[in-house]
C-alpha positions in Angstrom: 117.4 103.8 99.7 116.2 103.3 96.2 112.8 103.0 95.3 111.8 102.5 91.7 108.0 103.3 90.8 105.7 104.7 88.0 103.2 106.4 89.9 100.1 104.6 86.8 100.3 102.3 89.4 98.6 102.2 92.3 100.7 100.3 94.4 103.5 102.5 93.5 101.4 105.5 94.3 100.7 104.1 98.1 104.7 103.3 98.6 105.2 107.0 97.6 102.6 108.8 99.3 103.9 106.7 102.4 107.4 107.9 101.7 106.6 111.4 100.8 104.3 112.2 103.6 106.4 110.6 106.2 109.4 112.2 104.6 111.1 108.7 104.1 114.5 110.0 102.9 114.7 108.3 98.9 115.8 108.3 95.6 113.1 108.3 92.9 114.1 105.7 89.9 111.3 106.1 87.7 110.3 102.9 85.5 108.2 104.2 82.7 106.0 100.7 82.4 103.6 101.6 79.7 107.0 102.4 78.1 108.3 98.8 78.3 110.8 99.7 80.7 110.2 96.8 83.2 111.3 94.7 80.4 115.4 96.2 80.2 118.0 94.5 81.2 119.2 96.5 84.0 115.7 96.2 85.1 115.4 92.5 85.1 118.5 91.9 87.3 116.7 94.3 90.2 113.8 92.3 89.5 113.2 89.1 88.4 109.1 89.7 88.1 109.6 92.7 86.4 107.0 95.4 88.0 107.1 97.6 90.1 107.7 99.4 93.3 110.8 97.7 94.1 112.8 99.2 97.0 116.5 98.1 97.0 118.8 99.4 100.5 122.6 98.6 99.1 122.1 94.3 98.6 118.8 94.5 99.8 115.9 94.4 97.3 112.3 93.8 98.0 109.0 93.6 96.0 105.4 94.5 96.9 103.6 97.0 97.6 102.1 95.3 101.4 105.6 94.0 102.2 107.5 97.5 101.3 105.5 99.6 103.5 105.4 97.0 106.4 109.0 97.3 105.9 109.0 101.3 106.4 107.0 101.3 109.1 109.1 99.3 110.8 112.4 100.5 109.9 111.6 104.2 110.2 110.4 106.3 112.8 106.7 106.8 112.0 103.3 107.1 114.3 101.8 103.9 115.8 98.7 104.7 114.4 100.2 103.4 110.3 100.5 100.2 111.4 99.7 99.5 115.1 101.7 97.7 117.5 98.5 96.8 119.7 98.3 93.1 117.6 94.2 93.3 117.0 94.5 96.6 115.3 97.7 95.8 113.5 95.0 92.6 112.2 92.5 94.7 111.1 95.4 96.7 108.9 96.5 93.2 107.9 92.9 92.2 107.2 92.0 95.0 104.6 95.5 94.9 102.8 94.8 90.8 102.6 91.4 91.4 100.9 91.9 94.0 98.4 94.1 92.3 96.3 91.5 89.9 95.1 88.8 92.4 95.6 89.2 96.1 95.1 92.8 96.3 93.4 91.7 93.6 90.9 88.5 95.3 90.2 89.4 98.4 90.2 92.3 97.9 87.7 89.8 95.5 85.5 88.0 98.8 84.6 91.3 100.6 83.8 92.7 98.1 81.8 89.3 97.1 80.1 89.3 101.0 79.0 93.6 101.9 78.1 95.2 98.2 77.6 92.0 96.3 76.0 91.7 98.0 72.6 95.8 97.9 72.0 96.3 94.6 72.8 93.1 93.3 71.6 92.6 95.0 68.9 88.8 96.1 69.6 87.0 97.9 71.8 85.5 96.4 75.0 81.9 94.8 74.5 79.4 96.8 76.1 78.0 93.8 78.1 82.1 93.4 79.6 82.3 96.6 80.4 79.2 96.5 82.3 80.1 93.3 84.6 83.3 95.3 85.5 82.0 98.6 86.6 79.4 96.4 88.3 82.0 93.9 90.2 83.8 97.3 90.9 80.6 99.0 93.0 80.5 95.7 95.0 84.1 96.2 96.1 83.3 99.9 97.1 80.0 98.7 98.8 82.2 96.3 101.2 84.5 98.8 101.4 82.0 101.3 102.7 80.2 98.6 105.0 82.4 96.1 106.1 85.9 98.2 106.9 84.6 101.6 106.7 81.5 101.3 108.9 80.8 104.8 110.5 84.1 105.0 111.0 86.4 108.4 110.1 89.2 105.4 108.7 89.2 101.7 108.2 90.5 100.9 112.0 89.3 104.0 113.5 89.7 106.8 114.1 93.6 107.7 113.0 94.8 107.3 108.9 96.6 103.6 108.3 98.2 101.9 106.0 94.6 100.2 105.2 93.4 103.6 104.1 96.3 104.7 102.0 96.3 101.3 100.0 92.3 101.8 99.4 92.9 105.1 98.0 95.0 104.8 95.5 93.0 102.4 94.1 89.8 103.8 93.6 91.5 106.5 92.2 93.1 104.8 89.1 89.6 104.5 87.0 89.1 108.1 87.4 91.3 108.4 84.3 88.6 106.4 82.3 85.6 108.9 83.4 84.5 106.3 85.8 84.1 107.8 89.6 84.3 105.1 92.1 82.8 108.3 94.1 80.0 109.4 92.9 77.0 109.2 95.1 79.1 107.7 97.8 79.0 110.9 100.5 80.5 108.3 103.0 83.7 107.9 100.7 83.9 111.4 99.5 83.9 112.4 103.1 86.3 109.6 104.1 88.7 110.6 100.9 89.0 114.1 102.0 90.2 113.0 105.6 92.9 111.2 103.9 93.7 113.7 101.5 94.4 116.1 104.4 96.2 113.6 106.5 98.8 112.8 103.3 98.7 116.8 102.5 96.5 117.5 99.7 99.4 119.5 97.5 101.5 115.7 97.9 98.0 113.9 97.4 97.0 116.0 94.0 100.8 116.0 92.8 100.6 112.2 93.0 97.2 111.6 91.2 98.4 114.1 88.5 99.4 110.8 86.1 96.5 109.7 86.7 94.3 112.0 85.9 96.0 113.7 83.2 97.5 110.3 81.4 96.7 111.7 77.2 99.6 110.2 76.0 98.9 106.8 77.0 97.9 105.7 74.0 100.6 106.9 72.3 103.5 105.2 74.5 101.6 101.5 74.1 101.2 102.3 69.7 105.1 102.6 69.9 106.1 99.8 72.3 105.9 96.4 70.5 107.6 95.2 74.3 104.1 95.6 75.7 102.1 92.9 74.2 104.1 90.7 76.6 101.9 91.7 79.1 99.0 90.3 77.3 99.1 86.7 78.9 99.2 88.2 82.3 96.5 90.7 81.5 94.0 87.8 80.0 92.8 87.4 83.5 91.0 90.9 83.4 90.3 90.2 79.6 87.8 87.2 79.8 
């Protein structure tokens, strides 16, 4: 099995945590995409909506980050408690991963992209007022995070580490790179992060996040990559 992922994303992150953690035999085929790389050939016959993870299992290739580890769960031997067979939990699981991608995956990303992608493709930094409304639509994401799915909870469903949790992660971890802490002065998701740090292993956990946190040459790879400003028509959504 073949899974190809730059662990920027978030999505990719969650489908190699999973992997890793679960020790998911695979073969990492890193697509560099702030290096245009989504945009090859070779890439584009795996592909056809060129991003990423993509897992491909000899003929078989499938995209997504929900549908990929749905997949794993059920094709590998892994605890109940990832994705539950009893079918009201397994709905809660389905419930959170149904939200966030309108919620907090869009708004989280909004704040990375309004920080990295904005100034190179748009040739300006972000207005003040812009940058604002996103941190703020971000914090209302988290709060309903926290209240809604998290409750008093130690993890979204209850009290064992699903895929619910592992998706939410990931994402409130990719502004961190911009110096904004979806964290700070929430005790309840500090607390709740290090549960699932220690669950995933925190040397796996830290090891993954390392791109994230440490991404300097950024910059750099978009100033030499003319491929890049194809994203800009599928980016506009986070740009208005």
């Amino acid at each position: 099995m073949e899974l190809y992922l730059d662990l920027l994303s978030p999505p990719c992150r969650a489908v190699y945590l999973f992997a890793e953690a679960l020790k998911i035999p695979f073969e990492f085929k890193l697509v560099d995409l702030f290096a245009g790389q989504q945009y090859s050939e070779e890439f584009g016959k795996l592909s056809a909506v060129k991003k990423v993870p993509v897992l491909k299992e000899g003929d078989f290739v499938l995209t997504e980050c929900t549908a990929i580890l749905e997949y794993l769960v059920q094709k590998c031997s892994v605890a109940d408690h990832w994705f539950p067979a009893d079918l009201q939990q397994r709905a809660r699981v389905s419930e959170y991963l149904s939200w966030q991608h309108l919620n907090l995956r869009f708004n989280c990303s909004k704040v990375f992209l309004l920080r990295t992608v904005y100034p190179f493709l748009m040739g300006s930094e972000v207005p003040k007022e812009k940058m604002d409304a996103a941190v703020e639509d971000m914090k209302q994401s988290l709060n309903l995070l926290e209240d809604k799915f998290l409750q008093n909870k130690p993890f979204i469903i209850g009290n064992k580490i699903s895929l619910a949790d592992l998706a939410a992660i990931v994402e409130i971890m990719q502004p961190l790179e911009t110096g904004v802490d979806g964290f700070q002065g929430r005790p309840k998701l500090m607390a709740w992060r290090d549960r699932v740090k220690k669950e995933l292993g925190e040397k796996l956990y830290d090891k993954t996040h390392e791109v994230v946190l440490n991404s300097s040459g950024l910059q750099q790879k978009m100033q030499n990559n003319s491929e890049l400003l194809k994203l800009k028509p599928s980016l506009l959504k986070y740009f208005r």
